[in-house]
N, CA, C and O atoms as a Tinker XYZ file with bonds, in Angstrom:
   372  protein
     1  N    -75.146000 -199.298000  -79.437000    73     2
     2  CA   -73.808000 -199.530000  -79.933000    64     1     3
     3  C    -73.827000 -199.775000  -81.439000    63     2     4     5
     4  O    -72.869000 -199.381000  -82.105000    81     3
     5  N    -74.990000 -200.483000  -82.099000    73     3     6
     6  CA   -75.147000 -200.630000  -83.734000    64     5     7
     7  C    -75.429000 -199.431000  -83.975000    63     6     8     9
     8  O    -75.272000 -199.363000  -85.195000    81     7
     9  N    -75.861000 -198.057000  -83.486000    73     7    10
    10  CA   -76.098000 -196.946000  -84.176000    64     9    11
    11  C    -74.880000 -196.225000  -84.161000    63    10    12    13
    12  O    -74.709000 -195.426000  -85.083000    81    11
    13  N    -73.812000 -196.370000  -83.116000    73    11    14
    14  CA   -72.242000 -196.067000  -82.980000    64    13    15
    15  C    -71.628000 -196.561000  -83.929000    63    14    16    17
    16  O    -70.774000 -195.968000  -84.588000    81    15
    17  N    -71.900000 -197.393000  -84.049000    73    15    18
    18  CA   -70.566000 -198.202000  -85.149000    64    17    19
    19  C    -71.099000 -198.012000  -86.454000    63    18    20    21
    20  O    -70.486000 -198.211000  -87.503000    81    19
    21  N    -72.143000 -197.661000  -86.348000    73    19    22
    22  CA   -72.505000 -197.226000  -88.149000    64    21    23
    23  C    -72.357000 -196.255000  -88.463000    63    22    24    25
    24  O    -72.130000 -195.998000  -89.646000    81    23
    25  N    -72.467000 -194.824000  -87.003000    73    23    26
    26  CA   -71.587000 -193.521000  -87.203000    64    25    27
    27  C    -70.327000 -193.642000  -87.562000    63    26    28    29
    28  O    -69.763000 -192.895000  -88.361000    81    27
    29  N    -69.959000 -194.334000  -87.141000    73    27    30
    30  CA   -68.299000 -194.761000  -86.493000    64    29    31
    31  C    -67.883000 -194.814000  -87.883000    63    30    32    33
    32  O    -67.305000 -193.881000  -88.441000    81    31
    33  N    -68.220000 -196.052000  -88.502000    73    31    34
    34  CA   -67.852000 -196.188000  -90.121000    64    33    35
    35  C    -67.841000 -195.139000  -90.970000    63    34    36    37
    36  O    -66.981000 -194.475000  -91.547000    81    35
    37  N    -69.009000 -195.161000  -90.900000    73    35    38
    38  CA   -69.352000 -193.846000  -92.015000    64    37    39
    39  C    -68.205000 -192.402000  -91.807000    63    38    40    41
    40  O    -67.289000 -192.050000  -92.550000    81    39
    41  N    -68.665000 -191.818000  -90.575000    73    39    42
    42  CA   -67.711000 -190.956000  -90.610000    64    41    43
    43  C    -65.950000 -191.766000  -90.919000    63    42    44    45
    44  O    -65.065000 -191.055000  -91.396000    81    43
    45  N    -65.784000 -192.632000  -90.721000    73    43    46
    46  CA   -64.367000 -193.008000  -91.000000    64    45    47
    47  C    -63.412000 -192.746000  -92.657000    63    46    48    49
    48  O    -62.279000 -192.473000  -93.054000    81    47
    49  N    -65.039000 -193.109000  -93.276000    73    47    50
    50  CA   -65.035000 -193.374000  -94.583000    64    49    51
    51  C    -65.053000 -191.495000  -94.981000    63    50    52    53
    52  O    -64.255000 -190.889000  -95.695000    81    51
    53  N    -65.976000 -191.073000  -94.399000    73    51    54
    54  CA   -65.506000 -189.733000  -94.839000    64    53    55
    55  C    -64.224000 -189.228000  -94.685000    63    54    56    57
    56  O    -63.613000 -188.651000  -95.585000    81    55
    57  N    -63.699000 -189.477000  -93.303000    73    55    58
    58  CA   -62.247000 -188.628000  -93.312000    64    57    59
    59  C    -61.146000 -188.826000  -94.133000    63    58    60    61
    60  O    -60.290000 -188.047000  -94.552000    81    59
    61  N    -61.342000 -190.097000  -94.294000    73    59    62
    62  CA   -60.366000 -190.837000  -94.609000    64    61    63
    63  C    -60.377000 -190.232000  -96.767000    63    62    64    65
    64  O    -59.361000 -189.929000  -97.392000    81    63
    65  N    -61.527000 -190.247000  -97.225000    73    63    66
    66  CA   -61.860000 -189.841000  -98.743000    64    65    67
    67  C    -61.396000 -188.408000  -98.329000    63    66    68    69
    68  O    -60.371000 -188.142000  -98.957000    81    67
    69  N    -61.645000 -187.733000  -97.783000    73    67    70
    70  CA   -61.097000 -186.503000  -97.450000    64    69    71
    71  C    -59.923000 -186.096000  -97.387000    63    70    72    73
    72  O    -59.591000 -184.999000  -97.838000    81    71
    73  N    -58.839000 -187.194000  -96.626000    73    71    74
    74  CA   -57.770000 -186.758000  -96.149000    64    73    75
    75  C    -56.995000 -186.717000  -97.972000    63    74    76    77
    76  O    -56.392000 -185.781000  -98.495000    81    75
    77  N    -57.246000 -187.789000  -98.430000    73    75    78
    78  CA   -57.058000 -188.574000  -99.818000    64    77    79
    79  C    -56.761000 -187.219000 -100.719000    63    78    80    81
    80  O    -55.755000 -186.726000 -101.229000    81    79
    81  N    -58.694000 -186.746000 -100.618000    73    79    82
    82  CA   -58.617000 -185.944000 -101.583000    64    81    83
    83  C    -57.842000 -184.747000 -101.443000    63    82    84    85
    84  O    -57.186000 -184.156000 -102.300000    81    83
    85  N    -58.004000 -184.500000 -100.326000    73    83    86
    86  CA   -57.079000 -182.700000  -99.795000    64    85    87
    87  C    -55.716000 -182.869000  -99.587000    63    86    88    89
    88  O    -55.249000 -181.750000  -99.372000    81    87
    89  N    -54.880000 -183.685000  -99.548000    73    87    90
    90  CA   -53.413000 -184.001000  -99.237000    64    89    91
    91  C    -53.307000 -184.789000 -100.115000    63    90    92    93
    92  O    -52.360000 -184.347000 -100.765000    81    91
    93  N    -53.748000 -185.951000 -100.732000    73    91    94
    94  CA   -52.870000 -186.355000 -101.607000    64    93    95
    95  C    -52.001000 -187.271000 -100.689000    63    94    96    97
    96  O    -50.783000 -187.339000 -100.855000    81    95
    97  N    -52.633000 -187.952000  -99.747000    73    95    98
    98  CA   -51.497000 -188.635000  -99.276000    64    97    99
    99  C    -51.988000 -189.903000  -99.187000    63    98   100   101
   100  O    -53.147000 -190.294000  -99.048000    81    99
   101  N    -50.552000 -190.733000  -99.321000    73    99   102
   102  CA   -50.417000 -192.092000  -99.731000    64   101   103
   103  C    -50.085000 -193.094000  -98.588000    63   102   104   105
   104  O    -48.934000 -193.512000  -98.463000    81   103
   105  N    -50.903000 -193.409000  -97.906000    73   103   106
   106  CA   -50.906000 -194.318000  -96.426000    64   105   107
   107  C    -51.215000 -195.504000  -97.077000    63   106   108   109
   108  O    -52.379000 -195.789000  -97.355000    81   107
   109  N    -50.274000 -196.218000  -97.344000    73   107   110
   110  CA   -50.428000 -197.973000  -97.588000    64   109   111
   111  C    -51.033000 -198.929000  -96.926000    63   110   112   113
   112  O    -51.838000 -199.603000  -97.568000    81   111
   113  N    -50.881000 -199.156000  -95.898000    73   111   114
   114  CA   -52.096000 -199.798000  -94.992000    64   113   115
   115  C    -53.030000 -199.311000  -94.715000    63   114   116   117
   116  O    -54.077000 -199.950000  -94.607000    81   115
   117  N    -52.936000 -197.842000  -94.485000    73   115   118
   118  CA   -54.127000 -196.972000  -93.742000    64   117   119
   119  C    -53.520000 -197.185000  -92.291000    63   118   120   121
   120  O    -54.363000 -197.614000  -91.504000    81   119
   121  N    -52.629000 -197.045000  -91.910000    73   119   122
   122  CA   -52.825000 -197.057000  -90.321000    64   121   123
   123  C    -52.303000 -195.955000  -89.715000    63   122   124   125
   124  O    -52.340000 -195.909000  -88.485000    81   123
   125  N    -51.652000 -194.743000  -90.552000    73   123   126
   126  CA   -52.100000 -193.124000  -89.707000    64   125   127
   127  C    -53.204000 -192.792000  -89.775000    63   126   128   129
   128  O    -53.549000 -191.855000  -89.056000    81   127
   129  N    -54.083000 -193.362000  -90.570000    73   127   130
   130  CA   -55.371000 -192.577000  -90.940000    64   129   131
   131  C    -56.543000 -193.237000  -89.734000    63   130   132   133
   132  O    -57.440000 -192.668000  -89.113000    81   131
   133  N    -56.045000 -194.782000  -89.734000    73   131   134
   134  CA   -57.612000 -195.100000  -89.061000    64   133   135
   135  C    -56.773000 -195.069000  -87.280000    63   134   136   137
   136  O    -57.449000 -195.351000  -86.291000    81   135
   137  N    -55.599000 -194.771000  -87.187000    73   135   138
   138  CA   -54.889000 -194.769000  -85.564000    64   137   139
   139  C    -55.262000 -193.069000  -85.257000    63   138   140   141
   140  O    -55.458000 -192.764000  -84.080000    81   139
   141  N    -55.368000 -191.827000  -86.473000    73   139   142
   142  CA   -55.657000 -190.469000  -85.960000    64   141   143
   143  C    -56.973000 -190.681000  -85.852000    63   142   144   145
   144  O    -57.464000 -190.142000  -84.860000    81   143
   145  N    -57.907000 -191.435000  -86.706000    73   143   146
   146  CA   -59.613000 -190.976000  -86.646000    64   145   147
   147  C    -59.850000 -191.862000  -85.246000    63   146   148   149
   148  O    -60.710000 -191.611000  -84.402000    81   147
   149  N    -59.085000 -192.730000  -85.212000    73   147   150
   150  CA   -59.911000 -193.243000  -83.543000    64   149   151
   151  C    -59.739000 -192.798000  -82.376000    63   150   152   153
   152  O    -60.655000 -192.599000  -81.578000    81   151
   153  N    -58.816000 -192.645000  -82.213000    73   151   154
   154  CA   -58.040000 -191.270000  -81.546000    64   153   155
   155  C    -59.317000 -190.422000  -81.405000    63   154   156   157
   156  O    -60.170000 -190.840000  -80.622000    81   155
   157  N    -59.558000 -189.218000  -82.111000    73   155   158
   158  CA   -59.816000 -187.896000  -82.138000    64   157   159
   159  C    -61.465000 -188.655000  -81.846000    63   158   160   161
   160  O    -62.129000 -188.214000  -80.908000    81   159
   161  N    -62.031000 -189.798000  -82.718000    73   159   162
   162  CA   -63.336000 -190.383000  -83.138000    64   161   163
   163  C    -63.715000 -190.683000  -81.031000    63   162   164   165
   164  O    -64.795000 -190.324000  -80.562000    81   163
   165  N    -62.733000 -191.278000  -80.233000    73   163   166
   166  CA   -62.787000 -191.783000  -79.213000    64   165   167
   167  C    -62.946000 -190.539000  -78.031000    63   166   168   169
   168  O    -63.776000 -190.482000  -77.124000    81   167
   169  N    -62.008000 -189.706000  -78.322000    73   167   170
   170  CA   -62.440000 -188.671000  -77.557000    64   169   171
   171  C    -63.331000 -187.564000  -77.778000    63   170   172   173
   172  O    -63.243000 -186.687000  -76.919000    81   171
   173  N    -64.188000 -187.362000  -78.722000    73   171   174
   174  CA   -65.028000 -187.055000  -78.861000    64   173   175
   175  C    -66.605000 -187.650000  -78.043000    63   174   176   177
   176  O    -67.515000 -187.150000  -77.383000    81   175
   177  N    -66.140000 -189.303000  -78.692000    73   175   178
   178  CA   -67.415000 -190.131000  -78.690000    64   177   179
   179  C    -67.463000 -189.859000  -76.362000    63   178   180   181
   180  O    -68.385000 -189.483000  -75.638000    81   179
   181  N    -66.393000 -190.176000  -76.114000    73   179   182
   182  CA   -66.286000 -189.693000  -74.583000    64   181   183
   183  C    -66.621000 -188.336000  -73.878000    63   182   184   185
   184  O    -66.976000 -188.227000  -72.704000    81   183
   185  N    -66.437000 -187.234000  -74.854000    73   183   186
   186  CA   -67.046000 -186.245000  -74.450000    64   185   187
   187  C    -68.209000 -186.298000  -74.448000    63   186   188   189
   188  O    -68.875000 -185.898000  -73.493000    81   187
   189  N    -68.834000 -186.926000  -75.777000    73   187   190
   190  CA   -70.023000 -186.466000  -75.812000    64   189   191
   191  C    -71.130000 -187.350000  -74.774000    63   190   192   193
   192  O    -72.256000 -187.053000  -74.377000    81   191
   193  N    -70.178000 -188.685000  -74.513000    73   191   194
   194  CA   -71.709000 -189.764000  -72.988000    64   193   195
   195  C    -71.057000 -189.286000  -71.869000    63   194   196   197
   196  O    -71.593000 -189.907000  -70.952000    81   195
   197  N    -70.073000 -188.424000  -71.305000    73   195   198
   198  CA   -69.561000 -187.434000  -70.237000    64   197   199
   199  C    -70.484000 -187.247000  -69.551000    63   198   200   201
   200  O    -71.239000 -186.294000  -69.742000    81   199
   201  N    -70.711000 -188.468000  -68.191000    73   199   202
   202  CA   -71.800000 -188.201000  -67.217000    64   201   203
   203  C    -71.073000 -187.280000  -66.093000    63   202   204   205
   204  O    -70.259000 -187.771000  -65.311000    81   203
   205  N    -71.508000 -185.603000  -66.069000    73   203   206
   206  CA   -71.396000 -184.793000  -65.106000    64   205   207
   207  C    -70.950000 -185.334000  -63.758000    63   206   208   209
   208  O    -69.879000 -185.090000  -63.201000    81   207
   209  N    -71.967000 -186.129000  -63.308000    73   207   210
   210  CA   -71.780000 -186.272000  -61.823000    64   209   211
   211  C    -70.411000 -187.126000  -61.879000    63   210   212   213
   212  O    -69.796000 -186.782000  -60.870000    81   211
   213  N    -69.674000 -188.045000  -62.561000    73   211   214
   214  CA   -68.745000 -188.708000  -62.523000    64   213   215
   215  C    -67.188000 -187.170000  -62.946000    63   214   216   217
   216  O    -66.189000 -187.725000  -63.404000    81   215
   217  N    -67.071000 -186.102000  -62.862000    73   215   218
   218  CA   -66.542000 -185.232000  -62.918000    64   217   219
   219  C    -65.843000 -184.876000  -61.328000    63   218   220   221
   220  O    -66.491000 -184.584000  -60.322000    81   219
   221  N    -64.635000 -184.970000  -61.415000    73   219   222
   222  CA   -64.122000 -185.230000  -59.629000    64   221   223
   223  C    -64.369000 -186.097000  -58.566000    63   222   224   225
   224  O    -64.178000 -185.835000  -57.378000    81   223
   225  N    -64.857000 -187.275000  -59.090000    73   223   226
   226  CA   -65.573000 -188.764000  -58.440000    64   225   227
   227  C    -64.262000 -189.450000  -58.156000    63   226   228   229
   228  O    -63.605000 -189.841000  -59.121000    81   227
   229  N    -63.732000 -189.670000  -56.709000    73   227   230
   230  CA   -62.362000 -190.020000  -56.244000    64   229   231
   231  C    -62.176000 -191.614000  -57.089000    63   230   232   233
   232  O    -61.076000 -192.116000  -56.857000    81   231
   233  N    -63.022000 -192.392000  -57.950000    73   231   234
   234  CA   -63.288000 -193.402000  -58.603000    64   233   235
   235  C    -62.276000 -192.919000  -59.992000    63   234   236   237
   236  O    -61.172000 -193.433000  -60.175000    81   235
   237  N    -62.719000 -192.110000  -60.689000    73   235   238
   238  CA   -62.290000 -191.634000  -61.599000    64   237   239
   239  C    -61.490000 -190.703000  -62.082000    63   238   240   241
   240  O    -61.622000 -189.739000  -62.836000    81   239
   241  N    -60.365000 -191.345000  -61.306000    73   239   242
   242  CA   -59.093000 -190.737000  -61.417000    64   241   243
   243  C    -57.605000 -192.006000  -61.975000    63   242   244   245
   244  O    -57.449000 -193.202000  -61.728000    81   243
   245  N    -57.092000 -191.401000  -62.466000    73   243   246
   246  CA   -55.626000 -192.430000  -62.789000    64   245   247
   247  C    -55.075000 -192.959000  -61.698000    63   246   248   249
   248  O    -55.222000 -192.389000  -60.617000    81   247
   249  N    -54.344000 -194.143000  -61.806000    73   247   250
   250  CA   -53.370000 -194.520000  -61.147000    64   249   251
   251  C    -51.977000 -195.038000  -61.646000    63   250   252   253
   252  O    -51.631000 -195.095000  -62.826000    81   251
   253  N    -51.195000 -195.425000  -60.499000    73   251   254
   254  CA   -49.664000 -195.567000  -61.070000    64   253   255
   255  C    -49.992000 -196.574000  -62.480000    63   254   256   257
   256  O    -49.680000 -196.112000  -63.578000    81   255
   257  N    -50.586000 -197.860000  -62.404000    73   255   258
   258  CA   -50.585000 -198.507000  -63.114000    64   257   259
   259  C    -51.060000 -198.549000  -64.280000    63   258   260   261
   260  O    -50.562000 -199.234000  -65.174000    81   259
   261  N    -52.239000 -197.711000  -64.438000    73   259   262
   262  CA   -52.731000 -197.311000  -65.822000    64   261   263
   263  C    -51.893000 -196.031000  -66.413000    63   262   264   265
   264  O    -51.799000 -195.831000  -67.624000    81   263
   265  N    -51.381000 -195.310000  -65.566000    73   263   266
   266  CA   -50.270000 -193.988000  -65.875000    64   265   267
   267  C    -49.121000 -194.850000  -66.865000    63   266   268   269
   268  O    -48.802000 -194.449000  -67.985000    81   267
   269  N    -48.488000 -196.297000  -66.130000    73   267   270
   270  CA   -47.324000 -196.846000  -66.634000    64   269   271
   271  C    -47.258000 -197.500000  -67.917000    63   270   272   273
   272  O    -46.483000 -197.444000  -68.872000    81   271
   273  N    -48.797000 -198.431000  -67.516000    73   271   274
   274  CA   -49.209000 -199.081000  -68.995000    64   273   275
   275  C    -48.975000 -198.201000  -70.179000    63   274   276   277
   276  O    -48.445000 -198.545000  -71.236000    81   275
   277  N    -49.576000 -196.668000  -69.777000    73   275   278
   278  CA   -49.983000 -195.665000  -70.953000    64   277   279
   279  C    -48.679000 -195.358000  -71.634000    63   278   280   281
   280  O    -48.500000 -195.576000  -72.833000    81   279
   281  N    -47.738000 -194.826000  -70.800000    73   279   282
   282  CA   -46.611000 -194.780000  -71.185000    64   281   283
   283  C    -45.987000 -195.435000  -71.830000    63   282   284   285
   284  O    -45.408000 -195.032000  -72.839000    81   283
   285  N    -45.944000 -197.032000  -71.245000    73   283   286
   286  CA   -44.962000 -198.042000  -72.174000    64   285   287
   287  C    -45.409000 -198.072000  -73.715000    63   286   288   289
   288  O    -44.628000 -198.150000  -74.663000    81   287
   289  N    -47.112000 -197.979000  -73.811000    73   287   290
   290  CA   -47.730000 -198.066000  -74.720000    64   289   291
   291  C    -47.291000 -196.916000  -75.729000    63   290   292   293
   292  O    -46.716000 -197.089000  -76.804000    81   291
   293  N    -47.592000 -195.976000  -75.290000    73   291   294
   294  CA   -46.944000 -194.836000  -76.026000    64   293   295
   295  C    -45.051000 -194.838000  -76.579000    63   294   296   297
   296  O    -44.459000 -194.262000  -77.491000    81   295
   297  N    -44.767000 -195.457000  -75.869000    73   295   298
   298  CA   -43.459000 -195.048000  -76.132000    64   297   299
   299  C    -43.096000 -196.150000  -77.108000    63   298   300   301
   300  O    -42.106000 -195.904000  -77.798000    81   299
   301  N    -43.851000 -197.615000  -77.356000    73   299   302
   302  CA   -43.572000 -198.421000  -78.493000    64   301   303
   303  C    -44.226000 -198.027000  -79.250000    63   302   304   305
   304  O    -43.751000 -198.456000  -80.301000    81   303
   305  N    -45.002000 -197.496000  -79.455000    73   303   306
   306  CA   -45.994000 -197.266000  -80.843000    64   305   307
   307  C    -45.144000 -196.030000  -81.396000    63   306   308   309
   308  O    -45.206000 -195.649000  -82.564000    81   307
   309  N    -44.257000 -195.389000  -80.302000    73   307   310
   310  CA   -43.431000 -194.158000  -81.445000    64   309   311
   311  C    -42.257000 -194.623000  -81.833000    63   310   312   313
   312  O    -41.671000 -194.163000  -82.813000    81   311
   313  N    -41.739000 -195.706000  -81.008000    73   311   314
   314  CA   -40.178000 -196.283000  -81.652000    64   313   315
   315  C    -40.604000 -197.439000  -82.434000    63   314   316   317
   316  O    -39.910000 -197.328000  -83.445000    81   315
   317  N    -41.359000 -198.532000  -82.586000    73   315   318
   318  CA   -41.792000 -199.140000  -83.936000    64   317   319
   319  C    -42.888000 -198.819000  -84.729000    63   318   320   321
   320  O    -43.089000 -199.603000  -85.656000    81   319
   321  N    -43.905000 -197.565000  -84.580000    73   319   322
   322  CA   -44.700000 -197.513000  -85.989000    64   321   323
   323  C    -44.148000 -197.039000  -87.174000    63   322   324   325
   324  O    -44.606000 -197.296000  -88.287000    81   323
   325  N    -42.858000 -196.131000  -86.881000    73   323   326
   326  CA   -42.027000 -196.113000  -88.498000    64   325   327
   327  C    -41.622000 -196.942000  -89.165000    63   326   328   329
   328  O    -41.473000 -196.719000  -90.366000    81   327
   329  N    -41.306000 -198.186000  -88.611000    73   327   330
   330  CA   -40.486000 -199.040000  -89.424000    64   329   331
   331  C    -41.917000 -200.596000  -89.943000    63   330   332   333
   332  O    -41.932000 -201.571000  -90.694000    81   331
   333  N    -42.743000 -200.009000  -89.085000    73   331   334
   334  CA   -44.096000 -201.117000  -89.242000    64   333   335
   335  C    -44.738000 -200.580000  -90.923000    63   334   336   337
   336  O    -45.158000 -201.264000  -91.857000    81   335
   337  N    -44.549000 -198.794000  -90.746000    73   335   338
   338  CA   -45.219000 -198.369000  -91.854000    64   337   339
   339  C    -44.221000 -198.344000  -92.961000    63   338   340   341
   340  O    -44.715000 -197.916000  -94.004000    81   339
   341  N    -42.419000 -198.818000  -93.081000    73   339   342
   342  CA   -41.554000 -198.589000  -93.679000    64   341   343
   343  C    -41.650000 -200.245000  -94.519000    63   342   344   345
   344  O    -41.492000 -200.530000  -95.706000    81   343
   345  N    -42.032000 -201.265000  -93.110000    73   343   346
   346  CA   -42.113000 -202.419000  -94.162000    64   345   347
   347  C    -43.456000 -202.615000  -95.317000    63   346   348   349
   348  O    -43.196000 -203.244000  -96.343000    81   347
   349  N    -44.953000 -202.039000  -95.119000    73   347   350
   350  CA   -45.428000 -201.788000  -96.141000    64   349   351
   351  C    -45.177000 -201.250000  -96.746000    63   350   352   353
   352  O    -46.085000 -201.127000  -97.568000    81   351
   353  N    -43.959000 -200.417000  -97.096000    73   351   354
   354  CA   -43.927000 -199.303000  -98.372000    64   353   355
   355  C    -42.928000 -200.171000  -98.968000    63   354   356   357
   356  O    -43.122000 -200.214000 -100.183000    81   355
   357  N    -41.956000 -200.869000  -98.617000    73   355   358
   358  CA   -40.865000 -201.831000  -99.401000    64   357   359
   359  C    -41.147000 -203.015000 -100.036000    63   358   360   361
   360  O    -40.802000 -203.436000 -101.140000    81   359
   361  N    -42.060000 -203.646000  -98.871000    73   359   362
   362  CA   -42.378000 -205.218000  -99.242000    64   361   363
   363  C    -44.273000 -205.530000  -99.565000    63   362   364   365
   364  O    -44.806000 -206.601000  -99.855000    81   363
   365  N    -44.943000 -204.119000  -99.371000    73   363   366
   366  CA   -46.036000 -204.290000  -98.778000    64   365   367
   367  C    -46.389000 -204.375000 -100.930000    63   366   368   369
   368  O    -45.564000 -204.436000 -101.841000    81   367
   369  N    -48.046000 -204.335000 -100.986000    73   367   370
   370  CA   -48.351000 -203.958000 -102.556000    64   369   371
   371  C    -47.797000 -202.547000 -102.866000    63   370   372
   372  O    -47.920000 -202.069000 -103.994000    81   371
């Protein structure tokens, strides 16, 4: 897990100098930048320890309750992260 999280960083630090340099874009907190790299960073890092035999394992499948959580979750992070990222741009440095 210390050799993960030192990938983890590092590549973070790259995307993120990257995104900077190639767009030109101005994320005040950083929190599209480090909410897309963990994202994309997470499902990757899952593809890649993807133990085969756990592939159609009646264990590892969804249910109502993690389906609902996901949802609620999703559906606040799209009706308040504009105005979360609107109060750093007004009041934030």
């Amino acid at each position: 897990m210390l050799v993960f999280s030192c990938l983890e960083s590092f590549f973070y630090a790259l995307n993120n100098s990257l995104i900077n340099i190639k767009t030109g874009a101005n994320d005040k907190g950083g929190t599209m930048t480090i909410h897309m790299f963990g994202a994309y960073f997470g499902l990757a890092a899952s593809y890649f320890f993807n133990n085969k035999k756990s592939i159609g394992h009646k264990l590892n499948n969804s249910n109502y309750l993690s389906d609902l959580c996901s949802f609620c979750g999703t559906v606040f992070l799209y009706l308040y992260w504009p105005s979360f990222n609107a109060c750093t741009h007004f009041y934030g440095s």
